[in-house]
C-alpha positions as CSV (number, residue, x, y, z in Angstrom):
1,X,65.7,71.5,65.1
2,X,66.4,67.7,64.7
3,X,64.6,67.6,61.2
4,X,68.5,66.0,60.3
5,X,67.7,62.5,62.3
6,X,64.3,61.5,61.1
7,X,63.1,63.0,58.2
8,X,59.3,64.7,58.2
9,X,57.8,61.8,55.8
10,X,59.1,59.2,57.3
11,X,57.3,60.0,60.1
12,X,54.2,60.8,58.9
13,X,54.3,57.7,56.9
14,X,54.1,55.7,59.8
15,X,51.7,57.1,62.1
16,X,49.2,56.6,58.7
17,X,50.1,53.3,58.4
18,X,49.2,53.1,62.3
19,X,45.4,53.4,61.6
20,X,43.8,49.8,60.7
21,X,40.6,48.2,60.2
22,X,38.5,49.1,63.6
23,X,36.5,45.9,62.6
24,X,39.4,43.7,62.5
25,X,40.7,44.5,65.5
26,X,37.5,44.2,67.3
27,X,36.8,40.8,65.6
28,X,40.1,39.2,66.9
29,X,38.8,40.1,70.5
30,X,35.5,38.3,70.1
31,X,37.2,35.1,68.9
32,X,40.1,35.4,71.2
33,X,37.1,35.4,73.8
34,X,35.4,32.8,72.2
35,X,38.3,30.7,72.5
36,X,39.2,31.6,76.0
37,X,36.1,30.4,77.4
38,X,35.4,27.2,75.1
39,X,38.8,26.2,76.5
40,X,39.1,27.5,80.2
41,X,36.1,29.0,81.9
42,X,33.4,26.7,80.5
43,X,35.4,23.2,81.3
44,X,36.6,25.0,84.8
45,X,32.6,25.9,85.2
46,X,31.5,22.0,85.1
47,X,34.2,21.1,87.2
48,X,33.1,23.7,90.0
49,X,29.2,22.2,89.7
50,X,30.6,18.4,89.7
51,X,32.4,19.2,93.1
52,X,29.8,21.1,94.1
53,X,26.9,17.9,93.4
54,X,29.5,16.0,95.1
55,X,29.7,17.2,98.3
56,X,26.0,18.1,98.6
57,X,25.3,14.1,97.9
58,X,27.5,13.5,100.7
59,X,26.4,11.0,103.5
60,X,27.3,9.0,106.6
61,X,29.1,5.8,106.3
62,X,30.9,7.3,102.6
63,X,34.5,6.5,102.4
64,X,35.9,9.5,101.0
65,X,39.6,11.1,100.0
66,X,40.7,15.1,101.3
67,X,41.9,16.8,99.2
68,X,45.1,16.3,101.1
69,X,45.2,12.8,100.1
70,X,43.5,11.6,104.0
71,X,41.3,8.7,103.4
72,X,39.1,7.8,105.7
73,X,35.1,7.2,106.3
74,X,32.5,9.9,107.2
75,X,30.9,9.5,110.8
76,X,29.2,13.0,111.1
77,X,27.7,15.0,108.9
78,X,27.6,19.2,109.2
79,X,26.7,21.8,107.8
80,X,30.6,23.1,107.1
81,X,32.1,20.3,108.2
82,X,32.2,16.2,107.9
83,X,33.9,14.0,111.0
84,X,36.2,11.4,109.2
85,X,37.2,8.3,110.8
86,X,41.0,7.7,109.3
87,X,41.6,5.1,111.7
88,X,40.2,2.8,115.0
89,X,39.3,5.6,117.3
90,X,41.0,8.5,115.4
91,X,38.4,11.1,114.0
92,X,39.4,14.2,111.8
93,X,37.1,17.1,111.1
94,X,37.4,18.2,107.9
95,X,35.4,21.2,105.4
96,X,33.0,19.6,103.5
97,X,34.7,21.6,100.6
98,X,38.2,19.8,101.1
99,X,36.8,16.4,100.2
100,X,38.0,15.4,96.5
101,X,36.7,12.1,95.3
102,X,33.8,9.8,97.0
103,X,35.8,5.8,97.0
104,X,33.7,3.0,96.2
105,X,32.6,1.0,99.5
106,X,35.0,-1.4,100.8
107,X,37.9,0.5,99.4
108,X,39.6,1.2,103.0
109,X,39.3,-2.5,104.2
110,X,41.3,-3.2,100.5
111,X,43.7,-1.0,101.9
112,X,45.0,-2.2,105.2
């Protein structure tokens, strides 16, 4: 009825032109894959285990920063959660996972 608008080869042309190399195509995906984790799952990966080492090798008397940017000194130890001393008489209890970076000692008293 509408042979008038798109003519019968034409069309037939381009569905066969369609049809590629299977093997191609399935190549791209294993590089693109390849690439995808060399570049963000393997480097996010370490991260996970260097924060994980981290606050397993935490201990009493470490001055630490929260992830929120507190800084203060560990008092108590548990096994979710770590008692920071931020200031003279002022003690937050904070996730053990919300702890970002371990400070070197003395870094508070360089800081008031």
């Amino acid at each position: 009825m509408f042979d008038f608008v798109i003519s019968t080869a034409h069309a037939q042309d381009g569905a066969a032109q369609a049809q590629g190399n299977p093997l191609a195509s399935i190549l791209f995906l294993v590089v693109f894959f390849a690439i995808m984790w060399l570049l963000i799952i393997r480097p996010q990966q370490k991260r996970l285990k260097e924060h994980q080492a981290l606050v397993a090798a935490l201990s009493k008397g470490d001055e630490i920063v929260t992830t929120g940017g507190v800084v203060g000194k560990i008092t108590k130890l548990d096994d979710n959660f770590v008692t920071v001393e931020v200031a003279d008489g002022v003690q937050l209890n904070v996730q053990r996972n919300a702890v970002a970076n371990v400070l070197p000692k003395g870094t508070i008293k360089s800081l008031k």
